[in-house]
C-alpha positions in Angstrom: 108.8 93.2 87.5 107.8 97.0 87.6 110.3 99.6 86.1 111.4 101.8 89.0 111.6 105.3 86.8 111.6 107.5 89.9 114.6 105.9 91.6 116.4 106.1 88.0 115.4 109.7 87.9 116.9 110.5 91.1 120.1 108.6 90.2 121.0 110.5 87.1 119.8 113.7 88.5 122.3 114.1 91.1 125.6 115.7 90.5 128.7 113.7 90.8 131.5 113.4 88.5 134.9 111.9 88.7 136.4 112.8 91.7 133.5 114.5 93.8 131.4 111.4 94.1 129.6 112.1 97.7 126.5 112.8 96.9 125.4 110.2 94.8 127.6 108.0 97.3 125.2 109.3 99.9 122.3 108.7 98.1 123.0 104.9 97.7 123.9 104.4 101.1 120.4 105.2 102.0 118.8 103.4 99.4 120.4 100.1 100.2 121.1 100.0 103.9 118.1 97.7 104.7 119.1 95.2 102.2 122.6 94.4 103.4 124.9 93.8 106.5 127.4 96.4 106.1 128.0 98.8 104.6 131.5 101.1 104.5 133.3 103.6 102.2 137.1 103.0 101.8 140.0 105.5 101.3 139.4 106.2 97.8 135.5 107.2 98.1 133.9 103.7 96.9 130.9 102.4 98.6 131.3 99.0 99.9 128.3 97.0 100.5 128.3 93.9 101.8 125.2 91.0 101.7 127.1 88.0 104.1 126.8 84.0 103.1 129.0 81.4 104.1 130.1 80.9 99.8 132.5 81.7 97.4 133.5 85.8 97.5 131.5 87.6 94.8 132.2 91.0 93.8 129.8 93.0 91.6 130.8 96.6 90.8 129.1 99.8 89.0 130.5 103.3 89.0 129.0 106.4 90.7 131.2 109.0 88.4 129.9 110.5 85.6 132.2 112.4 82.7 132.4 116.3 82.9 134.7 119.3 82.2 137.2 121.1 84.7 137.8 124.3 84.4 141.6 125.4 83.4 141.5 129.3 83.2 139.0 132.0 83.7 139.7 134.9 81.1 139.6 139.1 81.8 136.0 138.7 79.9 134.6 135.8 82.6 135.0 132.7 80.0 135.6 129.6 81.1 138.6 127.3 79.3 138.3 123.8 80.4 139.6 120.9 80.1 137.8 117.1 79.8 137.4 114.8 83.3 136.6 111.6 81.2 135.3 111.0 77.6 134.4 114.6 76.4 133.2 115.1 72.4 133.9 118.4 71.3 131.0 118.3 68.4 128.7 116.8 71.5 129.5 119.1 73.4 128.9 122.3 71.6 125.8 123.8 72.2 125.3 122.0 75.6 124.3 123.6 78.7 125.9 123.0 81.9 126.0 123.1 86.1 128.5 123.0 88.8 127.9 122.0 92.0 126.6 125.5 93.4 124.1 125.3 90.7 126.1 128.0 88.1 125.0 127.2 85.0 126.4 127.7 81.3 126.4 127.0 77.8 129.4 126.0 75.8 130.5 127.6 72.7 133.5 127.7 70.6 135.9 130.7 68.9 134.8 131.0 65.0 136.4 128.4 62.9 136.6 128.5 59.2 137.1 124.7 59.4 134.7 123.5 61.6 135.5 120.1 61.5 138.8 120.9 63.4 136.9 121.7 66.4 139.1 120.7 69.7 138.5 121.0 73.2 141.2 123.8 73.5 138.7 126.0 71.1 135.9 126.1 73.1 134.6 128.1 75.7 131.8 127.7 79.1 129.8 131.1 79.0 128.2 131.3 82.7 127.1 135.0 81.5 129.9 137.0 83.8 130.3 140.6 83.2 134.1 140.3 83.5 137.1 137.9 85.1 136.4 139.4 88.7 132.3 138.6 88.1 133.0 134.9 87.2 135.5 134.2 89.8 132.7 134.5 92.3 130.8 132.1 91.1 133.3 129.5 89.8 136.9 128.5 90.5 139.8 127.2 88.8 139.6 123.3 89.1 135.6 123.2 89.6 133.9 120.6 87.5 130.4 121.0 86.0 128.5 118.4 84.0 126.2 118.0 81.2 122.5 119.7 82.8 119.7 117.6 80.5 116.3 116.4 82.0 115.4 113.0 82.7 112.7 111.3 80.3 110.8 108.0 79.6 107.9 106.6 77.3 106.9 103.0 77.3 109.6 101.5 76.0 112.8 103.6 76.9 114.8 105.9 78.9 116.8 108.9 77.7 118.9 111.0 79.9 122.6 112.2 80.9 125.3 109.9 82.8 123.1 106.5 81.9 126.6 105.8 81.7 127.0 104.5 84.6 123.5 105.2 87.0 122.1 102.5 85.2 124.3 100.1 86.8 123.9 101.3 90.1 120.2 101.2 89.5 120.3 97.4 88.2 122.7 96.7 91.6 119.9 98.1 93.9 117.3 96.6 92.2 119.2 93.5 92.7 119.8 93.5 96.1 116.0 94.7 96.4 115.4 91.2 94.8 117.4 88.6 96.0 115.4 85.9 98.0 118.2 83.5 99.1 121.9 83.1 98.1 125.0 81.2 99.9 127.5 83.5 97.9 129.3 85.7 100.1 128.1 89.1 97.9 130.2 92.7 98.0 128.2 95.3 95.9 130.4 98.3 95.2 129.8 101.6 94.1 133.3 102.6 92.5 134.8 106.0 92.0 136.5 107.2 89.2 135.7 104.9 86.6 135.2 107.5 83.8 139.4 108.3 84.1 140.9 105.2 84.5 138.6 102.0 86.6 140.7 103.6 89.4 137.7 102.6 92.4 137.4 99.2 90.6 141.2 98.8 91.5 141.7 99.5 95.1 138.6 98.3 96.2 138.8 94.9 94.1 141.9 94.5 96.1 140.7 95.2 99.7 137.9 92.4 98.9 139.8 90.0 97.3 136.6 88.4 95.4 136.8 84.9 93.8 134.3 86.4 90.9 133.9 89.8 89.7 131.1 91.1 87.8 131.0 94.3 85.9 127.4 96.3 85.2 128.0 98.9 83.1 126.5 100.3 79.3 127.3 99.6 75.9 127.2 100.7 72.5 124.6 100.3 69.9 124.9 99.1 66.1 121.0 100.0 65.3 121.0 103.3 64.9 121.3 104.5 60.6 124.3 103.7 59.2 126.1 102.6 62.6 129.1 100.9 62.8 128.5 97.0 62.8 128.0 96.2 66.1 125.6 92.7 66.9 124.3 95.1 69.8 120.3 96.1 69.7 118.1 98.3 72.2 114.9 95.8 73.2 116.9 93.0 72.4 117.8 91.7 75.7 120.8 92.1 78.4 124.1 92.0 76.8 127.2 89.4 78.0 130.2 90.7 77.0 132.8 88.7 75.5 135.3 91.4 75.4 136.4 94.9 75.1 139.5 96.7 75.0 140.6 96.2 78.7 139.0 92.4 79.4 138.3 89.2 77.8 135.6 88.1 79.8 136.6 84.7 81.8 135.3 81.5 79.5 134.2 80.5 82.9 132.2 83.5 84.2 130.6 84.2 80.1 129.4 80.5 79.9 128.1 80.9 83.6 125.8 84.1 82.5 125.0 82.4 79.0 124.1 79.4 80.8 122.1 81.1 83.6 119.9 83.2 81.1 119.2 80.6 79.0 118.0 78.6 81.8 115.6 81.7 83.3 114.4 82.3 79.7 116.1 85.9 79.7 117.2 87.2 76.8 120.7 88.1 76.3 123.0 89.3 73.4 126.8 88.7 72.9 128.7 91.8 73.0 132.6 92.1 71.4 133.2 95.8 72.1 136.2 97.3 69.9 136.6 100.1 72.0 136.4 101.3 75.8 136.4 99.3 78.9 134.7 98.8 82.2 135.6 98.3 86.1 136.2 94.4 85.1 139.3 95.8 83.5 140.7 96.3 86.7 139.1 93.7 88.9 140.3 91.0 86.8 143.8 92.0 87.0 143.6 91.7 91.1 146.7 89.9 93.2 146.5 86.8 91.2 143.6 87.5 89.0 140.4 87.0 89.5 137.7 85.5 86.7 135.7 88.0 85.7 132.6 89.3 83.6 130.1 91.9 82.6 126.7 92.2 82.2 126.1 95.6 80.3 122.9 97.6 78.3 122.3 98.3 75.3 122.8 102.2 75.2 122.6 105.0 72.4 124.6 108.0 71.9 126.8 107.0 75.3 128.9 109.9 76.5 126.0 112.3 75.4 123.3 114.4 77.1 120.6 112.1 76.2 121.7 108.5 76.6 119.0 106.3 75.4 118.6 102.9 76.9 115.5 100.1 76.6 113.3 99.4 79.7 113.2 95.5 78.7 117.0 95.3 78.7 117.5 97.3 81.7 114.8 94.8 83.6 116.0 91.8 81.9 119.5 92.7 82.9 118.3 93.2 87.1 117.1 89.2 86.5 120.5 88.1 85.0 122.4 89.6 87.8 119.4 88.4 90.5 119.3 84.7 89.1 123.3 84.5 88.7 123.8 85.7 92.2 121.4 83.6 94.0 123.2 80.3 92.2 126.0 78.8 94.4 128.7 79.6 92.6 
């Protein structure tokens, strides 16, 4: 299996965060249409694809959002306040350029501390280079959202780039679908909004399909960097199956099924018990009556950063994990 760096690129280079999810929406619409029956987006903004069989309901969900920074309050010198859409590091963040939609650009800064290591959000600042309050306001409002502006870049072995967190899913669920040769399971792929401030897509639209199985693909952490937290999570050492994080337990059932079905394909996998964060599972598991539920995620460094770092093997061995699952009659 070839590693499809171009559509990657494309996926984390377009701008979407929480809330303003269209145009990566848009994007995946196109890129999928000949691989399924239908195709719809609900209420919300999610992207409902669905790939008919006369089995059991399967839903498998990725988010389109990526984290950014609103803007709360333009000053009389044109700098921007802001506040966080999503998981936002001040000390990551400090330094970092930015864009909005329009293509405004800007650098974020913070007020001199004597104490840096008290740095907050509320003490930092977007420069866009305005002469004054009346010179900014042309270019950006209160309530616009911009997002980390980093390049996209690969060597042999990995990928490093913004909002891995969550393209990378998409891109495993379109490779996926690209893949499939024959299933009875009656598959929904969605693309859910809003993930990145509360698995709110993964909630509305888990309950419009009403799956018998969800599945989850989204990125973890990593405990191989120096001096990380223990974590028994390594890049280029296969897919991960997570046992848990802080908003699932992953179903006995649904874990054993991915254990099982990797094992069988000769893919490797790792067992992942995340002490923080969540993923759309969280919500999809918690659906009407519940519904058993899992995730498949990758290996990923400095998540929440502008340069996201995530192995090609894992990525690819996680597209045949979801591929070989979803063709078995579940």
């Amino acid at each position: 299996m070839n590693f499809n760096g171009e559509l990657l690129k494309n996926l984390v280079s377009i701008y979407s965060p929480s809330s303003n999810e269209e145009n990566i929406r848009n994007f995946i619409s196109k890129e999928i249409k000949n691989y399924v029956d239908e195709v719809e987006v609900d209420p919300l903004g999610n992207l409902i694809a669905h790939k008919k069989g006369s089995g059991k309901k399967i839903m498998i969900a990725g988010h389109m959002d990526q984290i950014g920074l609103m803007v709360t309050d333009i000053d009389k010198n044109g700098f921007l306040r802001f506040t966080s859409v999503g998981g936002i590091s001040p000390f990551v963040s400090l330094s970092q350029k930015v864009v909005f939609e329009n293509g405004t650009a800007g650098v974020i800064f913070a007020e001199h501390m004597d104490d840096i290591s008290k740095l907050k959000l509320e003490n930092m600042f977007i420069d866009i280079g305005a002469l004054n309050k009346e010179d900014a306001e042309k270019k950006v409002s209160i309530g616009d959202i911009c997002v980390y502006k980093s390049d996209y870049d690969e060597n042999d072995n990995a990928v490093f780039t913004k909002c891995l967190d969550d393209r990378v899913g998409c891109f495993i669920m379109i490779e996926t679908l690209k893949n499939i040769k024959k299933t009875v399971n009656d598959l929904y792929f969605v693309f859910t909004v809003q993930e990145e401030v509360g698995t709110r897509g993964a909630k509305t639209s888990a309950y419009k399909v009403n799956p018998y199985m969800g599945i989850a693909l989204d990125v973890t952490g990593s405990g191989d960097t120096p001096k990380a937290k223990r974590f028994a999570i390594s890049l280029n050492k296969g897919t991960a199956i997570k046992v848990k994080d802080n908003l699932v337990i992953a179903h006995p059932l649904v874990k054993q099924l991915m254990i099982d079905t990797a094992k069988e394909n000769g893919i490797p996998y790792q067992l992942e018990v995340l002490e923080y964060g969540g993923t759309d599972s969280g919500a999809i598991h918690l659906t009407r009556e519940g519904v058993p539920s899992g995730v498949i995620s990758v290996p990923t460094r400095y998540v929440h950063s502008t340069v996201e770092m995530a192995a090609k093997d894992d990525i690819l061995n996680s597209i045949k994990l979801l591929t070989k699952l979803l063709e078995k009659e579940i």
